[in-house]
N, C-alpha and C positions, 0 to 999 in steps of 0.2 A: 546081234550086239555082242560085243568083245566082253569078256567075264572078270578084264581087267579093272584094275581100281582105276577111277574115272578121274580127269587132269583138266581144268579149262584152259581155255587162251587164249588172249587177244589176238583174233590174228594179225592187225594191222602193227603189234605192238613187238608180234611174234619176228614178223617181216623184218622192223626197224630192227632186234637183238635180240635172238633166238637162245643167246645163250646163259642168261639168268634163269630163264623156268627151265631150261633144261637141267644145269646145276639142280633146280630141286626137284626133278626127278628122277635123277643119279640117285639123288639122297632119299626121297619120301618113298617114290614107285618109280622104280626102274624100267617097270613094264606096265605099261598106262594105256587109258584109251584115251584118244583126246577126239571130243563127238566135234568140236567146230573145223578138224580134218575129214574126218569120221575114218579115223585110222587106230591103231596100236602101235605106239611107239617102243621102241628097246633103245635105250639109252647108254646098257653100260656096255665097257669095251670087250669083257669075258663073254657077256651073252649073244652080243652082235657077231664073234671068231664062231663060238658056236654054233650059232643057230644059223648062220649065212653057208657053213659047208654041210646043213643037213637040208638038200633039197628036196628033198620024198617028202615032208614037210611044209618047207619055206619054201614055195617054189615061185619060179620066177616067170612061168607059164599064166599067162594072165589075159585070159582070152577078152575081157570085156574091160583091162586097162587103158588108161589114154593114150598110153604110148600105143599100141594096138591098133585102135580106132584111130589116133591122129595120126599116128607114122608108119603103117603098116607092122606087121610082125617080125620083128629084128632077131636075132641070136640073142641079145641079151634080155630077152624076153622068151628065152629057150631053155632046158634042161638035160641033163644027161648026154644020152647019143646024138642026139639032134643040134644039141648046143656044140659039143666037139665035134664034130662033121662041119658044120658052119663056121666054126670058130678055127680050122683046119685050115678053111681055103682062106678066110679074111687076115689070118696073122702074120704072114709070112710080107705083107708090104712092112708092117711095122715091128717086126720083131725085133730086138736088141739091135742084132748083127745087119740086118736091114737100114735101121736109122744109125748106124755107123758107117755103113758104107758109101748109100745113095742119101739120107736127107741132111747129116748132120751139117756138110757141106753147105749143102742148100741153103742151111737156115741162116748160117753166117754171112752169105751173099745178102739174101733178102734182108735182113735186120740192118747190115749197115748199108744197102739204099734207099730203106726207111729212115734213117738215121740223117742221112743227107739232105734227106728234103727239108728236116725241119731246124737242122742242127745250126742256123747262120740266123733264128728266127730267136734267139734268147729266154722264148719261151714257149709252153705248148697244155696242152692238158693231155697229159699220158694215155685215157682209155682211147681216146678214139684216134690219136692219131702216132699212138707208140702199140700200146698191148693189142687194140683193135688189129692195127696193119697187120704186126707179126704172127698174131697167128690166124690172120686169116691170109695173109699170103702162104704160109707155109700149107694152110689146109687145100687152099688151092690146090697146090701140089700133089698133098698126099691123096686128096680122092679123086684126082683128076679133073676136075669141074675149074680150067684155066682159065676158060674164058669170060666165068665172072668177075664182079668186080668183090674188092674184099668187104664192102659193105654189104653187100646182099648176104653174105655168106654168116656175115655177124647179124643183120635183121632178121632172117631164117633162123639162126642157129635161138635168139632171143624168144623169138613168137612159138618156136617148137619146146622149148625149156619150159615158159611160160602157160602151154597150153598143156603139156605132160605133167605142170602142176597147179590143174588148174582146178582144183577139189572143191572149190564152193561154185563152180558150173555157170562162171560167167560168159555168155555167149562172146564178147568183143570179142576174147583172148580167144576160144575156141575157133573163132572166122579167121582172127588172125593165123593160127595156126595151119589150117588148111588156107590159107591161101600161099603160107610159105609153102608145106608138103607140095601145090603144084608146083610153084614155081620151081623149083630143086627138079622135078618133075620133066619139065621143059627143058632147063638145064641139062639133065640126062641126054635126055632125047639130044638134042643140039651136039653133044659130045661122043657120043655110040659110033658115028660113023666112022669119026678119026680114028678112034679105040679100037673099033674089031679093024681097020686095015693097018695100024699102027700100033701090036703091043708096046707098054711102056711098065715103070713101079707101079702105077697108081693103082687106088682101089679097086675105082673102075674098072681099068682093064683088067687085073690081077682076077678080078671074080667074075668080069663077063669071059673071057679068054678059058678060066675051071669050067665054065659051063653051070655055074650056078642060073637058079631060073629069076628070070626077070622082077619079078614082085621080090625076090632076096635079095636082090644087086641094090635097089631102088632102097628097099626098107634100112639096109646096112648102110649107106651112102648119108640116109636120112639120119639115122642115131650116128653117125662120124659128126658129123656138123654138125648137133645136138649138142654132143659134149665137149667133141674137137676145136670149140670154135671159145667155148664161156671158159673152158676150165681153165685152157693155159691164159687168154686173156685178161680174166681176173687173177689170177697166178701172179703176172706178172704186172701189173697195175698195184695189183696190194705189195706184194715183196716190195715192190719199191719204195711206196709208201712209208710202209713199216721200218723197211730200213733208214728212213729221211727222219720219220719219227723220231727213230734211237739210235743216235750218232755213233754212240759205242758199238753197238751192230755194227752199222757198217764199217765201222776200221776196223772191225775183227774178220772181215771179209775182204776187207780193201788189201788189207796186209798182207790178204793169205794164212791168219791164224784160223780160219775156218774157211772151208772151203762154199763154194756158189751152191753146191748140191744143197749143203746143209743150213744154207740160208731159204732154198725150195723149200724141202723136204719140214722145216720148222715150219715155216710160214703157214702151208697147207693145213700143218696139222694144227693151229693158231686158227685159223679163219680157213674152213671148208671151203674149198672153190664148188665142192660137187657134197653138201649135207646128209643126204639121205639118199636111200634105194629102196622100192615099194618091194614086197613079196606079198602073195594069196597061199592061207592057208589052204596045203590040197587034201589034210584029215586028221581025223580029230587026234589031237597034242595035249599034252600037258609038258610044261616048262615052267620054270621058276613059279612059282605056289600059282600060276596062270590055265586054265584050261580053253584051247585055242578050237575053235570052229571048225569046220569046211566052210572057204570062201571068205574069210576075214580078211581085213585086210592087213598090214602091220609094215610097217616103217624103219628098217635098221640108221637108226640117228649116227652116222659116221662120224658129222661135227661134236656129238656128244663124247663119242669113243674118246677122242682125240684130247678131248680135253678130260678123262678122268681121271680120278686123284689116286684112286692106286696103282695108277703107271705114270702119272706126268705129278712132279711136285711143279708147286704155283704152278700150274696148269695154265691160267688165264694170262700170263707172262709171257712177253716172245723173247724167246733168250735161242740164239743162234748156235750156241755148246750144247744143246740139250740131247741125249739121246731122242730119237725119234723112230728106233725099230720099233715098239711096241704101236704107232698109226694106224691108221687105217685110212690112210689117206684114196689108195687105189683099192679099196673093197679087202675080201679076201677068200679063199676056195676059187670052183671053177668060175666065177665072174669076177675072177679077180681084173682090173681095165685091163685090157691091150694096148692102149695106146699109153700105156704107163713109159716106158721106153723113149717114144715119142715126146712125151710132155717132158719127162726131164730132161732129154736133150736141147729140146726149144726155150726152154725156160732157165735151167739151170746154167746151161755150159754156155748157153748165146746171149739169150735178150736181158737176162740181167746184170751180167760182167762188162757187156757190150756198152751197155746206156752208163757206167760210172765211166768207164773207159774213155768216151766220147765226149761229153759233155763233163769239163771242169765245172766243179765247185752246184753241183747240180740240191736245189733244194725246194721246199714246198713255197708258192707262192704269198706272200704276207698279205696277202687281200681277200676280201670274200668269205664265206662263211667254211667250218671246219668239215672236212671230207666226210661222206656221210657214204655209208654203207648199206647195202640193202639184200637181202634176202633170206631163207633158210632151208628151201630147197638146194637153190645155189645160190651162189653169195659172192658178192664183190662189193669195189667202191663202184660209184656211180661218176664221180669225176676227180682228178688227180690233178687239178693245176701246178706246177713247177717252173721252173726260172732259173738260169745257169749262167754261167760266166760274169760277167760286170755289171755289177746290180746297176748301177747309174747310168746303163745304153738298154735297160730293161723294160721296154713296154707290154704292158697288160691287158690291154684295149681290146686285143682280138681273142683273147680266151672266154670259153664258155662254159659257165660254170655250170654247177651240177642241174640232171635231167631229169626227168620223171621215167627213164626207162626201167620198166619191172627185171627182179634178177630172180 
């Protein structure tokens, strides 16, 4: 048991808006246990820079994690030598210069023939048939797995998110999960052949091609899709959102007095796509008046960082001028994400400059109940209905409004 000062929580309450109890754990206990996670949370943004680049410690080696047992042993469930050796051969598809040269490209194709299909239809509901498409077409790409469809790649990516946070140990979620990890599985398999007689960018081939072993190719493939699939797709569902919200936002981006980055790069840090990262204490610690285990577990609260007050004034504000270096939107030390590069190209420079572009006079549907948001693991809307061009040739009839999908 954690030696921390003890924090309760609704979960269900936690889910719906993580971030009023958080605020009072910035302020009462920064560094909490909360038993109905059965984790230790670190909340503020000084403690989470520090403690995440001391891995002899915090480590990310977590042999009886969920991500482990449900998705194999990935890199980012790796430390030290092991983690750069792996993190060696997987970076070079998406490094900066990488997604400059071969995806950025890409991403501007695929968004605006997403863009096509729905753009003569006056209306749509953004997750699944705008943020959904985009980044699951583009993931297609990037890990090679073309020849799924981009829903599978979003149901996978959902059931694996779902079950790597599934800490009150509900079986549905946990079957669901393993039935995604095969499926991804078969997937592979199905695409191997073309791979090893055909190199290409992608994951796949990039790491089967290194000679990485088979359970590494698989487990990597599996945490891409994991995160590659929610993070930019709630990225880009919410930015929009948010910016329909606050009209002054968006003509400060519409204009060019702020750039598409800086409307990403806020948002993220506003509403966490990706909240938290699990670490296993690996021996015994003392930090902040805390004295930490072997084998605890502990929680760096990202969506907390993001929002604390002695780096972000009104914090709880989305204001698109805001300085946003002090984030932690992509982690920070050697887990800092890889596919940080990646996401902002897809999100920042494409699918959300693209969709004001395209669709005149683009805004939130006046029907139906107000966009509701869910998680704190990960976190997105659940549904975004919108409606563009000539309010009066505008039917509503085929949108579907929000789901019960867990985030």
């Amino acid at each position: 048991m954690s030696a921390a000062p003890v924090m309760n929580i609704d979960p269900a309450a936690f889910w719906r808006d993580p971030y009023p109890i958080l605020a009072e754990m910035r302020d009462s206990a920064p560094i909490c246990y909360v038993p109905e996670i059965g984790a230790t949370l670190i909340t503020r943004r000084d403690d989470i820079h520090t403690c995440e680049k001391n891995v002899s410690v915090f480590s990310s080696d977590q042999p009886g994690g969920l991500m482990n047992v449900l998705m194999g042993r990935n890199m980012m469930r790796k430390d030290g030598e092991e983690h750069r050796k792996e993190r060696f051969v997987y970076y070079p598809t998406i490094s900066p210069r990488k997604v400059e040269q071969i995806w950025a490209g890409l991403f501007v194709e695929l968004t605006n023939t997403i863009l096509d299909r729905f753009t003569s239809s006056g209306s749509t509901d953004l997750v699944p048939d705008y943020a959904t498409a985009v980044s699951g077409e583009a993931l297609k790409a990037i890990t090679g797995l073309t020849q799924v469809k981009f829903g599978d790649l979003d149901s996978w990516s959902q059931a694996m998110i779902d079950g790597v946070a599934n800490y009150t140990g509900d079986p549905d979620i946990e079957a669901r999960c393993i039935s995604a990890t095969e499926a991804i599985d078969q997937a592979i398999d199905e695409r191997l052949p073309e791979i090893q007689r055909d190199a290409d960018a992608s994951l796949l081939s990039v790491m089967t091609h290194a000679g990485m072993p088979d359970e590494m190719v698989r487990a990597n493939i599996k945490l891409t899709i994991s995160g590659g699939q929610n993070e930019p797709r709630d990225a880009i569902a919410g930015a929009i959102w948010a910016l329909l919200e606050h009209p002054d936002q968006l003509e400060l981006a519409t204009s060019g007095d702020v750039s598409w980055q800086q409307v990403f790069e806020e948002y993220c840090r506003w509403i966490a796509p990706i909240g938290m990262s699990p670490r296993r204490i690996a021996t015994e610690h003392s930090y902040g008046g805390v004295e930490f285990e072997p084998e605890e577990r502990v929680f760096f609260m990202f969506s907390s960082a993001n929002r604390d007050e002695n780096y972000f004034d009104n914090p709880d504000d989305f204001d698109v001028t805001r300085d946003t270096a002090a984030a932690l939107t992509f982690g920070a030390g050697p887990h800092f994400c890889a596919g940080a590069a990646a996401s902002r190209s897809l999100v920042g420079d494409v699918a959300l400059p693209r969709i004001f572009e395209r669709l005149e006079r683009l805004r939130l549907v006046p029907i139906g109940p107000p966009v509701v948001f869910g998680g704190w693991a990960f976190r997105g809307p659940l549904s975004v209905p919108v409606s563009w061009g000539d309010v009066s040739s505008v039917s509503y009839t085929h949108l579907t409004l929000p789901t019960n999908r867990e985030v």
